[in-house]
One Martini backbone bead per residue (centre of mass of N, CA, C, O) as a GRO file, in nm:
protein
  175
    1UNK     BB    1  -1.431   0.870   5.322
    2UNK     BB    2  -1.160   1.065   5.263
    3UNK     BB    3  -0.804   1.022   5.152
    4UNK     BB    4  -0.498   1.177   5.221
    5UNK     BB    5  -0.162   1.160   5.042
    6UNK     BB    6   0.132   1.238   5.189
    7UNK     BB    7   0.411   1.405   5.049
    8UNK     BB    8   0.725   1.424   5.068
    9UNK     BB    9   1.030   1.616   5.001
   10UNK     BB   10   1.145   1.337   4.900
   11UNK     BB   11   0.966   1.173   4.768
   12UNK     BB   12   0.916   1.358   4.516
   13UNK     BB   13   1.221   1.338   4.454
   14UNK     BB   14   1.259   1.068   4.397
   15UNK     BB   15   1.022   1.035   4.159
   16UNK     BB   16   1.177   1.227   3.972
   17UNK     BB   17   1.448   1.101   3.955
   18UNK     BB   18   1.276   0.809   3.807
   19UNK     BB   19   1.202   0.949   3.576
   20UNK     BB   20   1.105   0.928   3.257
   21UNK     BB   21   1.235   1.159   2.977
   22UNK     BB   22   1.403   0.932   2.786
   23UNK     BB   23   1.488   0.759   2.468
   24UNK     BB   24   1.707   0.530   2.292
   25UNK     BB   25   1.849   0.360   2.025
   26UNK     BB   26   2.105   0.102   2.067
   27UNK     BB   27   2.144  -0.056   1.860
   28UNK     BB   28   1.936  -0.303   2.001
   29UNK     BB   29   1.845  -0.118   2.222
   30UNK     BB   30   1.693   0.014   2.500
   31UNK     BB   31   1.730   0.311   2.622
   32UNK     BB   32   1.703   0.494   2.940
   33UNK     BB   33   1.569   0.820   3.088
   34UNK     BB   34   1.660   0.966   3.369
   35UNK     BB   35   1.610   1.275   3.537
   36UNK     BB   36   1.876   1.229   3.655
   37UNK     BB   37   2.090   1.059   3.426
   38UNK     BB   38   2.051   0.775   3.430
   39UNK     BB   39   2.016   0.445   3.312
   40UNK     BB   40   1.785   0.215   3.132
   41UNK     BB   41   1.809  -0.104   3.012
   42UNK     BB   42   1.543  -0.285   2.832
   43UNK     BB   43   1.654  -0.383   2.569
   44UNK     BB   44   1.538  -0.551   2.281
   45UNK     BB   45   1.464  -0.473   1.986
   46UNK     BB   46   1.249  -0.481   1.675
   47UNK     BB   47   1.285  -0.414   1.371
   48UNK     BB   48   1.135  -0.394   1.072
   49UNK     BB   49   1.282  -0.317   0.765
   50UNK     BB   50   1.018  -0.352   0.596
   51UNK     BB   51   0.858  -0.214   0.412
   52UNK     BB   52   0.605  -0.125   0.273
   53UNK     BB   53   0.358  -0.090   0.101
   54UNK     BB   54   0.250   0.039  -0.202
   55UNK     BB   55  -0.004   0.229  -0.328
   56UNK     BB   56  -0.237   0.243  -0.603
   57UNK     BB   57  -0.474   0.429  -0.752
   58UNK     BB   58  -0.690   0.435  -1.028
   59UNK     BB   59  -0.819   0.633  -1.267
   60UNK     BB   60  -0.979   0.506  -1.579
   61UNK     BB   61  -1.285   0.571  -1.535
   62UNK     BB   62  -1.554   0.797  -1.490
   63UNK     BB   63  -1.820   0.780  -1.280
   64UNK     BB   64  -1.987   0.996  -1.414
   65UNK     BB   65  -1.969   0.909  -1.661
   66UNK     BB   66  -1.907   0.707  -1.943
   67UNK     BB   67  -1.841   0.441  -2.062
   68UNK     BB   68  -1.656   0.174  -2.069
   69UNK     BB   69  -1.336   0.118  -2.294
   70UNK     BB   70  -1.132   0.066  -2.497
   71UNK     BB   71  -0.753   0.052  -2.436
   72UNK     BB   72  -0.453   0.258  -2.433
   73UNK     BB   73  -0.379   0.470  -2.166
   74UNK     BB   74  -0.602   0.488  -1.938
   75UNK     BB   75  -0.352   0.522  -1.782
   76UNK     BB   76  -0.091   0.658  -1.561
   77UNK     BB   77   0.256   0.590  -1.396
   78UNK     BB   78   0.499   0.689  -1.201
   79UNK     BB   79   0.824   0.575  -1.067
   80UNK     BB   80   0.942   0.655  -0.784
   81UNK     BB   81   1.227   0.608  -0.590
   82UNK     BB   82   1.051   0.489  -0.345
   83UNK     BB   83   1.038   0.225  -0.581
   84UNK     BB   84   1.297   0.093  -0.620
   85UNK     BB   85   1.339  -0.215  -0.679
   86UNK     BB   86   0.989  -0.293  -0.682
   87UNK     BB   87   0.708  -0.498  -0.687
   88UNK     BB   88   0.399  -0.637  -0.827
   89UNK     BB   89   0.217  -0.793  -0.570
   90UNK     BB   90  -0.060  -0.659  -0.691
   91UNK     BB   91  -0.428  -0.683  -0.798
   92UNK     BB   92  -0.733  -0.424  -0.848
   93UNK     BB   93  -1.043  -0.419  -0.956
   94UNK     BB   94  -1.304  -0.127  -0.981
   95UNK     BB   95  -1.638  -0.087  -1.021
   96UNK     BB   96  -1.906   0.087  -1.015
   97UNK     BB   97  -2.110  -0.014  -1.279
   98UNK     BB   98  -2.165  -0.289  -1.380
   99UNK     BB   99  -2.139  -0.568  -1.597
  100UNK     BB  100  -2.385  -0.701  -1.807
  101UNK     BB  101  -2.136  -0.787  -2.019
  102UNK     BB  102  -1.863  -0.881  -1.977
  103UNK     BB  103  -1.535  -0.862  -1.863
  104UNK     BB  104  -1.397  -0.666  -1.736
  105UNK     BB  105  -0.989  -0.585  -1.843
  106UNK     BB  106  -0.677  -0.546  -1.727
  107UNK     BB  107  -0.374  -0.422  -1.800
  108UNK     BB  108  -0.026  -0.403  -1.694
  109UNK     BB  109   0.228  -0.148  -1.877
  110UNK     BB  110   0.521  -0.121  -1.932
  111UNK     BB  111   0.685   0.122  -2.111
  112UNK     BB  112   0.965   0.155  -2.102
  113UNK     BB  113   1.027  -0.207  -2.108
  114UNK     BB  114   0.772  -0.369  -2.294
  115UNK     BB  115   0.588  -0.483  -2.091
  116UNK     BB  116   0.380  -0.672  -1.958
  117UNK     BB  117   0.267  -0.764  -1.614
  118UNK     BB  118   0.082  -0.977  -1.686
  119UNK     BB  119  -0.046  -1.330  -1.751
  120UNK     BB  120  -0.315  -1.240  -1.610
  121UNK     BB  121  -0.609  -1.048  -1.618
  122UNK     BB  122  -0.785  -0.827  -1.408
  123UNK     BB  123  -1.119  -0.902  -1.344
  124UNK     BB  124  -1.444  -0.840  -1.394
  125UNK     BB  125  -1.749  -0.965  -1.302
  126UNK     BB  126  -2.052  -1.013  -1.409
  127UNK     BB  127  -2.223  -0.807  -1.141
  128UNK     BB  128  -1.954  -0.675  -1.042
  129UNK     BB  129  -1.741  -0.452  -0.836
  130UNK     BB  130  -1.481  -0.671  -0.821
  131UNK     BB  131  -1.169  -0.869  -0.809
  132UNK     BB  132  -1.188  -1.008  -0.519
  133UNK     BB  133  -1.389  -1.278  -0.654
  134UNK     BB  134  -1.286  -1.361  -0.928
  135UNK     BB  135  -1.260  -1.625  -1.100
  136UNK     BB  136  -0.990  -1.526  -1.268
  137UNK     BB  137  -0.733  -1.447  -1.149
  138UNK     BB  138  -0.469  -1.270  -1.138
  139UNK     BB  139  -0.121  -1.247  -1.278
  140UNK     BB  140   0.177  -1.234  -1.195
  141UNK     BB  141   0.486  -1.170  -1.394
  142UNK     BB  142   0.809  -1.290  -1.261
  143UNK     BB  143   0.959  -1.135  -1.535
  144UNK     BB  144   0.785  -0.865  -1.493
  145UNK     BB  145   0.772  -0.674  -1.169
  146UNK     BB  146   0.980  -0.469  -1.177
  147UNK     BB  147   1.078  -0.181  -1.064
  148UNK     BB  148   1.211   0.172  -1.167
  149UNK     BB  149   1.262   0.463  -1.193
  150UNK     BB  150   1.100   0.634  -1.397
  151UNK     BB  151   0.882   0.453  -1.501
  152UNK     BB  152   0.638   0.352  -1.730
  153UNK     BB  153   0.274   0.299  -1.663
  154UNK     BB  154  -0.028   0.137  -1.773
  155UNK     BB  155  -0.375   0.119  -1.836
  156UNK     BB  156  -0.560  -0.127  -1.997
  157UNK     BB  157  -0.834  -0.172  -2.192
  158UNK     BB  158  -0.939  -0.484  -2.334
  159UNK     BB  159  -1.274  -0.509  -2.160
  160UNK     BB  160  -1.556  -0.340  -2.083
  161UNK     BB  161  -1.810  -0.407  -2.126
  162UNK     BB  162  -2.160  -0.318  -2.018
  163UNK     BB  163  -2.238  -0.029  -1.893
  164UNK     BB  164  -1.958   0.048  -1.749
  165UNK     BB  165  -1.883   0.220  -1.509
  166UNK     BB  166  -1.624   0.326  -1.313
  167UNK     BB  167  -1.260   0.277  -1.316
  168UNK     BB  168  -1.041   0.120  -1.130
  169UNK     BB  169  -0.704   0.055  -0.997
  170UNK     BB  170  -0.471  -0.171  -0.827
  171UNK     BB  171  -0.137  -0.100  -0.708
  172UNK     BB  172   0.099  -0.315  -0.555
  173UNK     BB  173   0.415  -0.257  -0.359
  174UNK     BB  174   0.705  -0.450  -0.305
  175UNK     BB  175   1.017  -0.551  -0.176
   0.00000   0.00000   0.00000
């Protein structure tokens, strides 16, 4: 049997009256608004100012190409406004084809005021496709790590590695 429950027409003006409309924080509370237009106090937000991080991810040499090479200027990127002096929190390469011998290394290196980035550089293992797991990880300079505006950052490939094709780069920035 099915029961069907009846609202008069007060209780659905009430019911209408009590719902919320609209919400939007003052200082650091949460002010809720009901469709009669009283307000109620949710509490306190906590909002992390933390911005994210922004990654850039770098193609080196074309995946679909020939063998990767050694070199300087292998990528460029410029540093937009939104990253303005944050810093270089991470970095990692990752290969297509592995290399057969000899680990793809690259360093990332400011342009605008030449100082490489990196004090141990960020390579891939023989016959592996990634640094997330490299013998020697990558570290990052400490008193070369921020970027500002209109910067430019280039990734040199200082060791191709045998057979090795299609190369990206990983760049992670945070504030």
């Amino acid at each position: 049997m099915t029961s069907v429950t009846v609202l008069t027409a007060e209780r659905m003006l009430e019911i209408e009256a009590n719902s919320i409309v609209g919400g939007s924080v003052v200082g650091s509370n949460l002010i809720l608004e009901k469709f009669n237009g009283t307000t109620i106090d949710a509490g306190v937000v906590v909002v992390d100012p933390t911005p994210l991080p922004y990654v850039v991810s770098l193609m080196v040499s074309d995946p679909a190409g020939s063998d990767l090479s050694i070199g300087d200027g292998k990528a460029y990127f410029r540093v937009s406004d939104k990253m303005n002096d944050m810093h270089l929190s991470a970095v990692a390469a990752h290969v297509v084809e592995p290399s057969s011998s000899g680990l793809p290394t690259f360093q990332v290196h400011n342009v605008t005021v030449t100082v490489d980035m990196l004090t141990t550089k960020v390579s891939v293992d023989v016959g592996e496709n990634d640094s997330v797991d490299a013998t020697t990880p990558a570290v990052i300079d400490e008193d070369n790590h921020v970027v500002n505006t209109g910067q430019l950052l280039r990734i040199d490939c200082d060791i191709a590695g045998t057979d090795t094709v299609g190369a990206f780069v990983e760049l992670q920035f945070s504030a």
